[in-house]
N, C-alpha and C positions, 0 to 999 in steps of 0.2 A: 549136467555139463553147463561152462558156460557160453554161450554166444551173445550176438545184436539183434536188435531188433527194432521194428519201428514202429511206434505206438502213438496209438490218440489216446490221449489218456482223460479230455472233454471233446463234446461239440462245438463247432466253431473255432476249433485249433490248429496248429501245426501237429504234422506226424512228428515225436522226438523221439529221433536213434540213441536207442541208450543198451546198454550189458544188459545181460535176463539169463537166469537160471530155468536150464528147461532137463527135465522130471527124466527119468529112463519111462519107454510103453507100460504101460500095466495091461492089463489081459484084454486082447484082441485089436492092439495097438500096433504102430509103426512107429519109428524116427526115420525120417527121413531129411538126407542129404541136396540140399537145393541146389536146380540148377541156373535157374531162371525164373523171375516173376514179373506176369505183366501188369500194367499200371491201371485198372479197371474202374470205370465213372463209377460202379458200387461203390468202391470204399470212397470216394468223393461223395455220396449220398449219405454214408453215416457221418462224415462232417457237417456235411451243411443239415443234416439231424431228417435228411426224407425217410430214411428208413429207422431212425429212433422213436422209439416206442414211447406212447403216452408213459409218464413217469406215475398215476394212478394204476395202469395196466401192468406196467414192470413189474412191481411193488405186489401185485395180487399173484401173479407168476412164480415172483421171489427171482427175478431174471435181473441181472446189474452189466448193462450191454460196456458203460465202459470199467476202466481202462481195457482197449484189446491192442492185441498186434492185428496189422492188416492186414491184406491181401488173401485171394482166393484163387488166381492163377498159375498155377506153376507146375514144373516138373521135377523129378530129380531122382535120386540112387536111394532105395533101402537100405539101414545101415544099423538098425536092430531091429528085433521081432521080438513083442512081447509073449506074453503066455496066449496059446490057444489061438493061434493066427495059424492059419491053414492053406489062402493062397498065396500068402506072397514070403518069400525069403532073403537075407540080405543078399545084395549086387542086385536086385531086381531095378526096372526102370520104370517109373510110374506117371503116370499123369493122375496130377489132385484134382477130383472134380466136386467143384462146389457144392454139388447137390448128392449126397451119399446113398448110396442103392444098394438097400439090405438082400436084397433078393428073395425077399419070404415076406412080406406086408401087404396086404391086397392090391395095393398100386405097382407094387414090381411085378405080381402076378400077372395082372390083364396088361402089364408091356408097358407102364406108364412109369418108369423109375423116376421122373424129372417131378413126380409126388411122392415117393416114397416118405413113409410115415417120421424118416429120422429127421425130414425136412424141417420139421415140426422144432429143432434146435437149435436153427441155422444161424437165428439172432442171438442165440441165448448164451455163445461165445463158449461155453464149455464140452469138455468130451461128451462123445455120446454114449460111452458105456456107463458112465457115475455120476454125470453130469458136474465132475469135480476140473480143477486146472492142472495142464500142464508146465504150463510157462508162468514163470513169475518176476515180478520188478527186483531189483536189486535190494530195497527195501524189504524184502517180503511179499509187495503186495499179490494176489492172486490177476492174471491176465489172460482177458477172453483171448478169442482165437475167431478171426472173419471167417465166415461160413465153415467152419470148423475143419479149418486147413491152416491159416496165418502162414503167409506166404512172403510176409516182406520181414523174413530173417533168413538166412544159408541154412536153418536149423528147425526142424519143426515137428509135432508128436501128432500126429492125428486116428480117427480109426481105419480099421482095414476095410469098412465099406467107402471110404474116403477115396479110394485109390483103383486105379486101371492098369493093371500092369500095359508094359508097352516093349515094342521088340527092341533089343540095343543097340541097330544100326540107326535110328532117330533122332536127330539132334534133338538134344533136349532142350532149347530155348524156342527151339518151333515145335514141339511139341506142347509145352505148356502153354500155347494159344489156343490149343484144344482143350484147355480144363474149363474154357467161360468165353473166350468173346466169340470165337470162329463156331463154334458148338451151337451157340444161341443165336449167332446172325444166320448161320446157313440155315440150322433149322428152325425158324421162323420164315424161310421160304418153300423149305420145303417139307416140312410137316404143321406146321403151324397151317401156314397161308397154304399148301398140298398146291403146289406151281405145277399147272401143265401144259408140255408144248405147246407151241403157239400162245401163247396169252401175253397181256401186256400188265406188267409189272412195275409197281412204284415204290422205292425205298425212302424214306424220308427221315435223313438224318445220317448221313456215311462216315461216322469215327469205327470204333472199333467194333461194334455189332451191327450195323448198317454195311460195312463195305463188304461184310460176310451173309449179307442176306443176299446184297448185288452178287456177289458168287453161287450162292445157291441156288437164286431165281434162273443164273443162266445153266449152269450145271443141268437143272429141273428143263430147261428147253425153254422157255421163255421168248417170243419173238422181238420184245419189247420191253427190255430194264429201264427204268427213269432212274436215276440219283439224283435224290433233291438235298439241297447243303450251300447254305449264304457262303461256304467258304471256298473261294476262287481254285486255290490247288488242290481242294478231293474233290470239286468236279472233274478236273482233270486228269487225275488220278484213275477215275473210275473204267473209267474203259477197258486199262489193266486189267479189271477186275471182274470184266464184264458188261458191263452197262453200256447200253448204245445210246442212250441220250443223257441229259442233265439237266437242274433246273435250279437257280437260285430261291427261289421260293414255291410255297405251295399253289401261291397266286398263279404264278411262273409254271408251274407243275399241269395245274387246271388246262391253262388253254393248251399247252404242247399234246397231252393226252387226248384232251378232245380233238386235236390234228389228226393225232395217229391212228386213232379206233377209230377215224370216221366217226365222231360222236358218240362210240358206244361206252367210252369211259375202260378206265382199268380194271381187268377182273381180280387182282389182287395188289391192294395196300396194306405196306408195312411200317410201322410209325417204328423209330429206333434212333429219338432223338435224346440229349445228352439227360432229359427231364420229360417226362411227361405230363402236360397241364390240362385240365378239363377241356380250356376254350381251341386245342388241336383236334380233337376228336371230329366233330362236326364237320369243318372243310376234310379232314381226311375220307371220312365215309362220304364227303362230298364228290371225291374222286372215282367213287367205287361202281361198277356197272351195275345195271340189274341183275340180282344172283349172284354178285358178286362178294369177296370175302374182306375185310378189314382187320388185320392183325394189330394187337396192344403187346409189343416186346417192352416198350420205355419203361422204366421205372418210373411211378409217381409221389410223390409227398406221401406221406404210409395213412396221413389222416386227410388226401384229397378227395371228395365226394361229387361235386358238381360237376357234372357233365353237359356240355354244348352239344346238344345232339337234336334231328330233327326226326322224331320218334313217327310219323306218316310218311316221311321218304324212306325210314328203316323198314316201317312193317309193308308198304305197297310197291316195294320195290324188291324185296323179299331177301335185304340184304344181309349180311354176317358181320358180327364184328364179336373174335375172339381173343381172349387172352393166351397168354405165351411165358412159359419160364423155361429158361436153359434151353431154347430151341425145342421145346417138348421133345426132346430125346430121349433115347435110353446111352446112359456116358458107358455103361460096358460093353452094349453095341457098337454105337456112334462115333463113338473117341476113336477106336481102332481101324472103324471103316472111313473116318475123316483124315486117318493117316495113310492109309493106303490110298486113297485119293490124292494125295498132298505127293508119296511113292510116283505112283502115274503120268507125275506132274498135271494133274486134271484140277488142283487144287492148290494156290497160290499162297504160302504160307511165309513163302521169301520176304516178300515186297510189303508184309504188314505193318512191321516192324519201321515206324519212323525216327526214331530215339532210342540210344539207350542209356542206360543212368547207372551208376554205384548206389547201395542202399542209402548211403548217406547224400545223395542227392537227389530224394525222392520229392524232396516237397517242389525244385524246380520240376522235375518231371513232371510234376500235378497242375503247378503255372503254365505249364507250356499246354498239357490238356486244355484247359478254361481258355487259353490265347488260340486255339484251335490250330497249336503247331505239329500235333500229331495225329495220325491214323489210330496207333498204339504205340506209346513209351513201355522199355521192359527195363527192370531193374535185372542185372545181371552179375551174379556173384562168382 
């Protein structure tokens, strides 16, 4: 069939909306009918090339990350089934989660689906059953697919571990916050950084995965949310969302926490800012109490190495600092139990939503990201 779609077709360019011919399922696939896709700093990372892969690396791989179509948020209606598809059939409603969970690879086994071994394609822009394309350029040319969903077209073929079914009373545009940002900021509080009552908690960096971590941490009982963010309206904002204090800097951040813990410092910081750079690490773990934990949600430059870190305040202080992808979830547990949270009204999914855009208005939507005019811009077809 044909549809649009919106492609980077280099690094360092504009997304261009252009027609694309996209493939019927082939075995163990879906097409699925969009309903909503949100505007996520990832695919701003494969622009500005943090997550592009050394082009010696590629090349050994045989992986050719562009041209793709973007996006990895979304939700929307089953509306074919290919061969050999078992849980899901068309009118189903789905949530596309970035990270696909085979259900049989040793990491979905011990409960860790946010590794599952099909992770292992996520750059590689192609399906996960043949590792071949669905979507293609009007030319001809073959067109990857963002974490192997491609979410900024109304039109998209991915596989069935791709997908979460979800109940049909759910709007489908707050639901598709649950395929990547809400998913990964809550759980980064509360499996990542494991928030427990009473503790005092610091988010640093409140767009679209920060203000879901501030959600989580208080969800989790938290006495003490900080939101740190030079940008005047999501301190503001954050209250909404949870957070009983704010702070424009980490500077700013340091003394307020040393107010509140009576000097003992925060027992859990979560870095979830729009880049992660080696020279944040240090003042972050600077915040951290004795025994306390340091979460790494940001994405970093894929080839950044150097770390600012004070390696006798880490080891005599007996501190943590882990890593985080998709909220260390599981998206066939999570996703479901994050909507039923959102049901409760326990879980704020209204008010994320700053912007929204037509697909053909995506690159403003992505200006207005970098101007720090949004929480989350959603492209809405």
């Amino acid at each position: 069939m044909r549809t649009r779609a919106a492609i980077l077709w280099k690094q360092n360019s504009e997304w261009s909306v252009e027609d694309i011919e996209l493939d019927d399922p082939k075995a163990g696939e879906v097409k699925i009918k969009l309903a909503a896709s949100g505007l996520c700093h990832s695919d701003e990372h494969m622009v500005t090339g943090d997550m592009v892969l050394d082009p010696g690396i590629a090349e050994l791989m045989q992986l050719e990350q562009f041209p793709l179509v973007g996006g990895h948020e979304g939700a929307g209606e089953v509306v074919e089934v290919g061969p050999g598809v078992t849980t899901l059939k068309e009118g189903d409603h789905v949530v596309l989660s970035f990270i696909p969970a085979c259900g049989r690879c040793p990491s979905c086994a011990r409960g860790r689906q946010h590794l599952c071994d099909h992770g292992a394609v996520l750059l590689a822009g192609r399906q996960i059953g043949d590792m071949t394309a669905r979507h293609h350029a009007a030319d001809g040319t073959d067109l990857g697919i963002m974490c192997c969903t491609g979410t900024f077209s109304p039109y998209t073929v991915v596989n069935e571990s791709s997908c979460v079914k979800i109940d049909d009373w759910i709007p489908l545009d707050k639901a598709a916050l649950v395929g990547c940002g809400v998913t990964t900021g809550w759980g980064s509080a509360v499996n990542a950084a494991d928030v427990r009552p009473g503790e005092t908690v610091v988010v640093i960096g409140i767009g679209g995965l920060g203000m879901n971590a501030v959600q989580g941490a208080a969800l989790a009982g938290a006495r003490h949310v900080v939101a740190v963010d030079p940008v005047e309206w999501k301190r503001e904002k954050a209250p909404h969302f949870g957070a009983t204090h704010t702070a424009a800097s980490i500077e700013e951040a340091m003394a307020l926490v040393g107010e509140i813990s009576w000097g003992a410092m925060a027992d859990k910081v979560i870095l979830t800012t729009g880049v992660a750079t080696g020279e944040l690490i240090g003042p972050m773990m600077g915040m951290v109490a004795k025994g306390g934990r340091g979460v790494l949600t940001a994405v970093a430059p894929i080839l950044q190495e150097d770390v600012k870190l004070n390696l006798f305040d880490m080891a005599m202080q007996r501190k943590e600092l882990v890593g985080c992808i998709f909220g260390n979830a599981n998206p066939r547990r999570d996703i479901p139990r994050l909507l039923r949270l959102y049901q409760d009204g326990k879980l704020n999914l209204d008010d994320l939503v700053t912007n929204t855009y037509t697909l053909d208005e995506i690159n403003q939507g992505y200006q207005d990201m970098r101007d720090g005019k949004n929480i989350r811009g959603m492209i809405k077809y």
